[in-house]
C-alpha positions in Angstrom: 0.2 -0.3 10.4 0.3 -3.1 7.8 3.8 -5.0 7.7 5.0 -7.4 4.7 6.7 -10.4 6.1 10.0 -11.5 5.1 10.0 -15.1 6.0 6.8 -17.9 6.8 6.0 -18.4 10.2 4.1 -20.9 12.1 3.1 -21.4 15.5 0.2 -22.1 17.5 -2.8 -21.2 16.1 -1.5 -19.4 13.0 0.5 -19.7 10.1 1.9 -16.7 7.6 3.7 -16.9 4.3 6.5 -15.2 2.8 5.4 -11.9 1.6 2.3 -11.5 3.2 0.3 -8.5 4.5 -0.3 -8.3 8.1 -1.0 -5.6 11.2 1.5 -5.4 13.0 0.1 -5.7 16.3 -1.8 -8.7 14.7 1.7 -10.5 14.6 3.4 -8.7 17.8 0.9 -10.7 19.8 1.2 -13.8 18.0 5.3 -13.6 18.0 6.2 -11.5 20.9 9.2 -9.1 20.4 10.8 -9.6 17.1 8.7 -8.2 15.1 10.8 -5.9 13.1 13.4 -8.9 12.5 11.2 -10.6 10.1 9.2 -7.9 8.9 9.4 -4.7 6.9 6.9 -1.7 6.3 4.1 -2.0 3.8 2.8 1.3 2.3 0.3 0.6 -0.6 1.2 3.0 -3.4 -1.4 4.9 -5.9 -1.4 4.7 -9.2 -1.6 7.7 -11.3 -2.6 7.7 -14.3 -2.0 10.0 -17.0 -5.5 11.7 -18.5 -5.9 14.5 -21.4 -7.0 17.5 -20.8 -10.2 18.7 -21.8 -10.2 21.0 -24.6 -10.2 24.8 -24.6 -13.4 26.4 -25.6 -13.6 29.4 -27.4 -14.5 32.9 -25.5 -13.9 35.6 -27.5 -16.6 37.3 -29.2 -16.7 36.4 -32.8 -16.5 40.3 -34.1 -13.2 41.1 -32.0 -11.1 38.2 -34.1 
């Protein structure tokens, strides 16, 4: 699960800034417990778009209009 951190961190061998993506059990090796205290969920969102609709064609038979 990708986590957004909420403060930089820095410690042997690695460094993270503010507002970064990272696994989670990336950092929970690299920090130990804690994990949650300076992190918060990330969940990527989707963007929808808004499309038009293909036009209707025409089924009737021509002598029934």
């Amino acid at each position: 699960m990708k986590v957004k951190l909420t403060t930089s961190l820095a410690g042997d061998g690695f460094s993270y800034r503010f507002g970064e993506i990272v696994e989670r059990d990336e950092l929970l090796k690299k920090i130990g417990s804690g994990v949650d205290n300076v992190s918060v969920p990330f969940v990527e969102s989707k963007v929808e778009r808004a499309v038009k609709a293909p036009l209707a064609k025409e089924t009737r038979d021509k002598e029934a209009r």
